[in-house]
N, C-alpha and C positions, 0 to 999 in steps of 0.2 A: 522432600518433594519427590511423588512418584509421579511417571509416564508411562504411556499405553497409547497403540496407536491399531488402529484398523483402516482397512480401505477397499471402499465400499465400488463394486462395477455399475454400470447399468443394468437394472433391470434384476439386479440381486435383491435377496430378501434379506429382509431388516434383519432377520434373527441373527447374523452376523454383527451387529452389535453388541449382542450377548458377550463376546468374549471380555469388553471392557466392564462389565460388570462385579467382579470381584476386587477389581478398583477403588471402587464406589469413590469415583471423581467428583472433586468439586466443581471442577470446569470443563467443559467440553468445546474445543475449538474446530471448526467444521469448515471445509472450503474444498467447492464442490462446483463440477459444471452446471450450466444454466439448468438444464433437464431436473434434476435432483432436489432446485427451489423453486422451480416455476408449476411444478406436478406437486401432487396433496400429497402427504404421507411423511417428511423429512423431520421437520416438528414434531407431528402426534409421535414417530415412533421413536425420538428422541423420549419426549417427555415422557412416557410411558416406563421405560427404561431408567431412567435417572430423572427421577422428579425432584431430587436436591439438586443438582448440579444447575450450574448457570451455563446458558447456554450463549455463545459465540460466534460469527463466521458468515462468513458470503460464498457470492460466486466467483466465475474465474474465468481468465484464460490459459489456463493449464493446473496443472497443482501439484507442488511441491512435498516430496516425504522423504522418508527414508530410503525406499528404493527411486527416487529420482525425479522426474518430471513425467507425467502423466497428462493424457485428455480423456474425458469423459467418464471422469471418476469422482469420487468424497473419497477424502481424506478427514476422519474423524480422529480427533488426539484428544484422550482423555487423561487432564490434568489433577492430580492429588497435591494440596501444601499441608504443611505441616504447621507452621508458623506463621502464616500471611493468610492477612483477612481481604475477604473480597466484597466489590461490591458494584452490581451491572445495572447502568441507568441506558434509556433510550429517549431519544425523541423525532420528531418525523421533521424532516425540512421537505416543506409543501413546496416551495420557489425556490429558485436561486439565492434571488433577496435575501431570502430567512439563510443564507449558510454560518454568517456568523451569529444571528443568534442561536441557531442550533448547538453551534459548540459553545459557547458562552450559557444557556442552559443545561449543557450536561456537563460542563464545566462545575457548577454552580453545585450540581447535587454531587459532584464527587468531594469538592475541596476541604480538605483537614488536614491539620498539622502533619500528618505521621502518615499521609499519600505519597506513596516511594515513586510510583509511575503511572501510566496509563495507557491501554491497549485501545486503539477506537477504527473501526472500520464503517465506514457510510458507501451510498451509491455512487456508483463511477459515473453517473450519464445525470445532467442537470444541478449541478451540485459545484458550487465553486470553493475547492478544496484547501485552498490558502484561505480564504476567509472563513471557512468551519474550523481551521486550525489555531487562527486568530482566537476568535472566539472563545475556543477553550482555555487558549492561556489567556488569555484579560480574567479567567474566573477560577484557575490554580495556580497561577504563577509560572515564569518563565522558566525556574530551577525547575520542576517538576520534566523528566523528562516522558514525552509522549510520541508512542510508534505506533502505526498501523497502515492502512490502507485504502483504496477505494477500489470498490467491486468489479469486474468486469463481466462481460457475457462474448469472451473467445474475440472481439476485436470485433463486434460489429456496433459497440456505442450507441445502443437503442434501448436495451432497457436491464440493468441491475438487481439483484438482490442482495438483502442482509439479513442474517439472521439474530435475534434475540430471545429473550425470557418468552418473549408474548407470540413469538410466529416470525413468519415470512414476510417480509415486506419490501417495495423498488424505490418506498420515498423514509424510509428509517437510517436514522444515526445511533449507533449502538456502541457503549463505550467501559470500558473495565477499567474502575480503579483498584490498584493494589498497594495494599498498606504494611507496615510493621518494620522492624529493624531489620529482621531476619533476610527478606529479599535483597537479593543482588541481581541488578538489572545491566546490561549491555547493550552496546546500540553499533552501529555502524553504516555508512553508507555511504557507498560511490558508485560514479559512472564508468567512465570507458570513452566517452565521447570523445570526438576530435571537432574543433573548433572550424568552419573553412569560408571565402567568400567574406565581404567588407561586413563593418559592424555598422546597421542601419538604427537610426535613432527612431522613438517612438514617440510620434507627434500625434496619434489619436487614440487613446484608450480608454474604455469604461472597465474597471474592475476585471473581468478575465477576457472580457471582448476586446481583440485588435484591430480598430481599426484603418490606422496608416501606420507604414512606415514610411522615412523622409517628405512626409506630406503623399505617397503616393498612397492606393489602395493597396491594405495589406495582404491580399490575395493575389492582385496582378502583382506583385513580387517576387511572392513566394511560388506562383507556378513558373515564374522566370527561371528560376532555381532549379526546378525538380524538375521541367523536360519531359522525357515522354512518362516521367512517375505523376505530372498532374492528372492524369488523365485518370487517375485510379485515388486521388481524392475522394473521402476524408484518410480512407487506409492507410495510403501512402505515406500520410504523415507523420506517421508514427517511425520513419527510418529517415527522416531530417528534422529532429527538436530544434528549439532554438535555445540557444545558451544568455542567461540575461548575466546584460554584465550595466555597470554602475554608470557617472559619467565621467569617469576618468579611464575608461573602457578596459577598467578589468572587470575579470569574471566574479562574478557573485557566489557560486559555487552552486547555482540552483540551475533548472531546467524546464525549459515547459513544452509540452505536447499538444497537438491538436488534435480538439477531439471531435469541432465540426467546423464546415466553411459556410458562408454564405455569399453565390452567387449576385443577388440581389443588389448586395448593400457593399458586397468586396473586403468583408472581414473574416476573422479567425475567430473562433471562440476556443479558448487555452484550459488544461484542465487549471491553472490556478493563475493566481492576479499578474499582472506589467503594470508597470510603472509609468505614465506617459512623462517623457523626459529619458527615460532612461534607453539603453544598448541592449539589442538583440544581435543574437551573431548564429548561421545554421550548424549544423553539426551532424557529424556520420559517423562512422563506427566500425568497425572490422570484429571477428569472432576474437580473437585472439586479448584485444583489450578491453573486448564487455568481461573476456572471463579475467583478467589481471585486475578488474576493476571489482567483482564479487570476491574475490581473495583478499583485495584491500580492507572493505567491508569486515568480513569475518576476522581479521585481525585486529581491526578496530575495535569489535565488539569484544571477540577473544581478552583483549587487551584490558578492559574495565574487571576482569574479575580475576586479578591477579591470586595464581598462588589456587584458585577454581576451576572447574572446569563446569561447561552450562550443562545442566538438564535438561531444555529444551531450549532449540533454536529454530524461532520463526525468520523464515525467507519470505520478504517479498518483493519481487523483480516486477518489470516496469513489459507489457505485451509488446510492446515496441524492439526488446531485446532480444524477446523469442525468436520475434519475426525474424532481425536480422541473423542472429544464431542457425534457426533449422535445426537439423536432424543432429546440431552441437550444441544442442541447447542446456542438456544434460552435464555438461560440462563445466558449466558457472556453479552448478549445485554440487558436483565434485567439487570443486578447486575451494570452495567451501568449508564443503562436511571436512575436506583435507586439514582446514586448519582447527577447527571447531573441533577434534576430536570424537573416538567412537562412541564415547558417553552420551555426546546430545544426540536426542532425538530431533530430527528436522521434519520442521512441517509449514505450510506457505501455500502462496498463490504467486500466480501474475495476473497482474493488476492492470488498474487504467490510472492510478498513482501511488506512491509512496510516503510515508508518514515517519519523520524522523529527524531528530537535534543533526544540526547540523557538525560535522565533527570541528570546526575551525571556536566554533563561536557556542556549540551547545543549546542554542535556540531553536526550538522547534521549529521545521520546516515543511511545507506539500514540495514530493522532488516527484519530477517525471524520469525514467529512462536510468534508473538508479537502480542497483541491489541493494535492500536497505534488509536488516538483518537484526533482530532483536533475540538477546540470550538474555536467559531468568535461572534462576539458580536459589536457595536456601541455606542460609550457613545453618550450622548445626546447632 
């Protein structure tokens, strides 16, 4: 398994992908600010360039490589295997509705015996990301483990891209399965969050829409809480998740973000499902244990390929985390690459969520406000 990485500015000319050409990659995994997939040209002069390769990747709210965190750049990683067969299905979720069937059809076109894992990234905005994750596993099985992410466009939750085989799209789900003995896959994922303020039970919920807590309005709550940060709703919310916890009010180990409010009717719409019955509890965060909390990650994944070291390690952190980090953001991707060693090539986004087996239980999960970390490797 070889890597090869470029990164691309605004406003540069493509021939700079030139250099990944001697490569001649199978994969090409691309995450890039809004500009790069909203503007013509990203595709054609992809495919132009590597017309075998399959192509991969969204937008962002920042982007993760080898030299760090970046905004308003592509980050282009051009993957070579040796041993592992690939193989990239898409399909569009037109509604919400459709999120589990979306992954339950590209579920469907990936599943075979000898599928080792799978990469999947869909849009961050309209898209209810635990039930696209559902999905996929009712149609590969739970043991199959499956990472990726959901798009972002920099934190303003209005409109996404994803990239595949066919183009540019704001309503496609695009998803790589990889097959063969050869592959060694890694995962990892944690928060950093601090739990604060009483656990409110959830008496109204549809599917990612909240709306009461203890029978009240889940928005007159939640701006009880945040203070003079309501006022900067939906943004704001993104630096008080909520922690779901069970009903014996422990933590689940999962998180949810919001990604819009509504005035009107006094609900939250969450990037992924609540459970009506179940314990939400807020939670905040300091720089110091978002990045204790990316190091755990990377350990965790470090940890599955005993005796290896990855190839490449995709990052993807939660835009929530940025926020709170700032000009420390760069920091979490250190304390990382620190464990992950100089061999992997690192490459990522921030996101609007996270895609990843949970480390307790191994069952795929949609996390908000996580670094989730996936390392791929080839035995010889």
């Amino acid at each position: 398994m070889r890597v090869q990485q470029v990164i691309l500015k605004a406003g540069q000319d493509w021939a700079a992908l030139d250099a990944l050409k001697a490569l001649e990659p199978d994969l090409l995994l691309v995450f890039g600010a809004v500009p790069f997939f909203r503007q013509a040209g990203l595709h054609e002069a992809l495919r132009q360039r590597f017309d075998q390769a399959l192509l991969l990747g969204c937008s962002t709210a920042g982007e993760i490589s080898s030299d760090g965190v970046s905004d308003g750049k592509c980050v282009v990683t051009g993957v070579r295997f040796e041993h592992t067969a690939l193989r990239l299905v898409a399909t569009r979720a037109e509604t919400m509705a459709d999120s589990f069937g979306a992954g339950e059809r590209l579920g469907r076109d990936l599943a075979s015996d000898d599928l080792r894992g799978v990469l999947i990234y869909g849009p961050g905005v309209a898209l209810n990301g635990s039930a696209l994750v559902d999905g996929l596993c009712c149609s590969v099985g739970r043991e199959v483990p499956i990472t990726g992410g959901l798009a972002a466009d920099g934190g303003a939750f209005t409109q996404t891209w994803v990239l595949g085989n066919e183009g540019v799209s704001d309503r496609s789900v695009v998803a790589l399965g990889l097959y063969g003995e050869a592959l060694r896959l890694g995962h990892g994922s944690f928060g950093g969050w601090v739990p604060f303020g009483p656990s409110r039970r959830v008496t109204r919920a549809e599917g990612n829409v909240l709306h009461e807590l203890d029978g009240e309005p889940a928005l007159t709550i939640y701006k009880r809480y945040l203070g003079d940060h309501a006022k900067d709703l939906p943004a704001s919310g993104l630096l008080f998740p909520f922690s779901m916890q069970d009903e014996a009010l422990e933590g689940t180990g999962l998180i949810r973000t919001i990604l819009s409010v509504d005035e009107a009717s006094g609900s939250l719409t969450l990037a992924g499902e609540v459970a009506q019955g179940s314990y939400l509890k807020l939670m905040q965060a300091s720089t110091d244990r978002l990045i204790d909390g990316a190091e755990n990650a990377a350990e965790a994944a470090r940890a599955m390929l005993p005796g290896e070291q990855a190839s490449l390690a995709i990052l993807v952190s939660c835009v929530g985390r940025k926020l709170v980090m700032g000009s420390q953001v760069d920091e979490e991707v250190d304390a990382a690459a620190g464990v992950l060693g100089a061999q992997a090539l690192i490459t990522g986004f921030y996101s609007n969520g996270e895609i990843s087996p949970l480390v307790a239980s191994g069952v795929c999960q949609l996390h908000n406000q996580t670094m989730t970390i996936t390392t791929l490797h080839e035995a010889a």
